[in-house]
N, C-alpha and C positions, 0 to 999 in steps of 0.2 A: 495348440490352436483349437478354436473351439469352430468345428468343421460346420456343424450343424446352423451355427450363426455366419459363419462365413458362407453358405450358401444360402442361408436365408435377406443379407444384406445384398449378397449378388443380384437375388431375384426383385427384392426392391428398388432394386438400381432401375433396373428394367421395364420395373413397373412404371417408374415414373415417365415413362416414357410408353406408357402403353402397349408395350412388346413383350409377349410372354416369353420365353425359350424353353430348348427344347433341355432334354438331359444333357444330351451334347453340349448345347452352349451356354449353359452354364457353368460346366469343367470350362470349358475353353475361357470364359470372360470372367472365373472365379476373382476373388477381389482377396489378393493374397499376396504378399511379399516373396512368398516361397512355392515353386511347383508343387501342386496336387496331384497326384495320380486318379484316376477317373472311378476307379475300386474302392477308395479313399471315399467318398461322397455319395455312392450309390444309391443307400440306402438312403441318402437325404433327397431324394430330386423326385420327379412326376411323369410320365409322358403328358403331353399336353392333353386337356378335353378335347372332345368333337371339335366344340363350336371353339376352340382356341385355334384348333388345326385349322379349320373353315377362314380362318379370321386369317390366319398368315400364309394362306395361302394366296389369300387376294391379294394381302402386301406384297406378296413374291411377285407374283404375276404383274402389278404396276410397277415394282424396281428392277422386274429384267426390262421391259417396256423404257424406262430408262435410260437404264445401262445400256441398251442396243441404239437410242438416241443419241446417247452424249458420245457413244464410240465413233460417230460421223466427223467428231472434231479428229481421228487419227491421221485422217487421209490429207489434213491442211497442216496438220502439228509441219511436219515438216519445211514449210516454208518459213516456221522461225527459229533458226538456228540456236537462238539466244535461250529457247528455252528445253529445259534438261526433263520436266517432269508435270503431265498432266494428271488428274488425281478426283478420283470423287471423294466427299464427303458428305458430312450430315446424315441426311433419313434416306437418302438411295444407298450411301454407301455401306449403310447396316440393315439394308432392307426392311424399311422400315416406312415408306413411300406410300403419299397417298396422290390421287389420282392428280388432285391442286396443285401440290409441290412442287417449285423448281428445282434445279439441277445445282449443288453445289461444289464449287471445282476451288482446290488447290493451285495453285503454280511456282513451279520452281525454275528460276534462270540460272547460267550463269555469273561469278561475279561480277560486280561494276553492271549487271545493264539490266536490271527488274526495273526503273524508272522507265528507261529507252523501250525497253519490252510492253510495258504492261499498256502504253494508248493505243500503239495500232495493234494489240489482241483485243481490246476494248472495241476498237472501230472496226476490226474484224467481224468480232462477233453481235456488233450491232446490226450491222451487215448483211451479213449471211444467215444468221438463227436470229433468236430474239434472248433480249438478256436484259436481267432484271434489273430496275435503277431503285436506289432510294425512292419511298413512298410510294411505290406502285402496291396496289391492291392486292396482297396477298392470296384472296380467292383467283384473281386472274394474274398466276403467273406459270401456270404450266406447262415446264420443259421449260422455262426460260433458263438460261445461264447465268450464275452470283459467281464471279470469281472474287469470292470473298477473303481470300489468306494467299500472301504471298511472299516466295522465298527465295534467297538468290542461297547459291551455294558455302557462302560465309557462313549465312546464318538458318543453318538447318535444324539447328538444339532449339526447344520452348526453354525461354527464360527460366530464370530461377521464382521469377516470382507468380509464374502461371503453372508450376508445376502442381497438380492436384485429380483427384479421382476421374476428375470430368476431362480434363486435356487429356490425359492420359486414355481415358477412351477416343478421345476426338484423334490422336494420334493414330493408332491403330486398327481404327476404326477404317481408314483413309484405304481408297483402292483405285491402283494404278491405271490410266487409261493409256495413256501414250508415255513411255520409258524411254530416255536416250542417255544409255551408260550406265546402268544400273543406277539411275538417281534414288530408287526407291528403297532401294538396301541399304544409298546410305544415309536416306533420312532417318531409318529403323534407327540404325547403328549410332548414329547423331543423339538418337533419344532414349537411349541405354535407361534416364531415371525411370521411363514406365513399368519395367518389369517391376520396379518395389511397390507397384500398385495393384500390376495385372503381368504376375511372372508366368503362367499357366501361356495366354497371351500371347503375350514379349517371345516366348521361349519356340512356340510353334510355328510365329511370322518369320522368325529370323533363321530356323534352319539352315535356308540356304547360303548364309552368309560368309563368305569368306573372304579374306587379305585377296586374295586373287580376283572374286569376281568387284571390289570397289576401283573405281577410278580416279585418278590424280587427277582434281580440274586445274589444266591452267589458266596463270591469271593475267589479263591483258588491262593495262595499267592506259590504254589507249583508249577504255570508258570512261575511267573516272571523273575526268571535268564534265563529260557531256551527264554522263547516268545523277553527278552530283546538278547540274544544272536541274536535268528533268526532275528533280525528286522536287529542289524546291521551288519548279514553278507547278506541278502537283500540287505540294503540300500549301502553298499558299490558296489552292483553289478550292480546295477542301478542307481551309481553316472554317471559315465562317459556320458552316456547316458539322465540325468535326465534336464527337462527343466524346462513348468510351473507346474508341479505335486507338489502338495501339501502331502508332507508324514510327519506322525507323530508315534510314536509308540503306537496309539491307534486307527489311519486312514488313508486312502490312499486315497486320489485323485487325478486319472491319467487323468481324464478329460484336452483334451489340446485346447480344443475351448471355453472358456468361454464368452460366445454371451453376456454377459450383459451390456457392453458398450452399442452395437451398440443396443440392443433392446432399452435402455434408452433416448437415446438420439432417437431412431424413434418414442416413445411413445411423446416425449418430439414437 
């Protein structure tokens, strides 16, 4: 392995994204099929400049700002039983947050009721916060709510055909806000193919993992007509409108920028 390009691609990674890292997280987000030891790369990596530190420091400071925002949804998680797993993502969840940016949330139910779940958490959160709708203005939508990905506990694994450098960051990238039964270990566990992207990664989030602490969801077969009803009167409402969104009656993905061409080929 040629270390010295494997942490030169890491940092380009990041680049594209405008986020410098530090030596730390670069070991950590190495872009490597096989653990690195951190002695291993040393002598490749930087502390950041001044004005790098100045620069991410600000990001820190607007993603705890965030983070301390979106954690107000814990205190309501509870009144929906149905759902197993709240989650940031995107640029708060890798610290990476500018002042603009909205809030991007994961969701995880259990099976048979992400249809039945996902309108009154919609109407919840139109409600109570503000959350962001198609074609709303980008510059004005800060702290708004995107619950853009959505997942019942069938289908926890990213396809085979979304498997790549970019998911695989967007996967682990993910930070838990409301937990109920360790859903969060077993989304990790669900997505075992990351580590052959980011084993450095994979290998530090999932520590805590054990047969012991995952949960057997059980399955109530007393959603299925309704969750299959709700999906396809959903799905019909968001045909006309529907572009590259990935929807299935077990997941949603409304993600409409999927970077991982162009990161592929900048890596490349």
């Amino acid at each position: 392995m040629d270390l010295r390009r494997t942490v030169e691609k890491t940092k380009a990674y990041s680049g594209y994204f405008n986020f410098p890292l530090t030596p730390t997280e670069i070991h950590f987000w190495l872009i490597s099929s096989s653990i690195v030891p951190m002695s291993s790369i040393t002598k490749f990596v930087q502390n950041l400049e001044p004005k790098e530190t100045e620069f991410r420091k600000a990001l820190q400071n607007t993603t705890n700002n965030k983070v301390k925002f979106a954690q107000k949804l814990n205190k309501y998680a509870q009144f929906f039983p149905t759902i197993r797993l709240i989650a940031l993502t995107g640029s708060v969840s890798v610290n990476n947050s500018k002042p603009s940016d909205d809030i991007d949330l994961m969701i995880v139910t259990y099976p048979n009721t992400l249809w039945i779940t996902r309108p009154f958490f919609l109407i919840f959160l139109s409600l109570v916060f503000n959350r962001r709708h198609p074609g709303d203005n980008p510059a004005k939508v800060n702290n708004h709510f995107c619950p853009n990905l959505w997942l019942d506990t069938d289908s926890l694994s990213v396809p085979q055909s979304r498997r790549n450098i970019y998911t695989a960051h967007e996967v682990l990238q993910v930070k838990p806000i409301f937990d109920r039964g360790h859903a969060y270990l077993d989304f990790l566990h669900s997505n075992q193919w990351t580590k052959h992207f980011l084993a450095n990664a994979y290998s530090r989030l999932t520590q805590d993992i054990s047969k012991n602490t995952r949960q057997n969801t059980k399955k109530s077969l007393l959603f299925v007509p309704l969750n299959f009803l709700m999906f396809i009167l959903q799905y019909l409402f968001m045909l006309p409108k529907k572009t590259t969104e990935l929807v299935s009656l077990h997941s949603a993905f409304f993600h409409k920028n999927d970077l991982s061409g162009k990161l592929e080929r900048l890596l490349k």
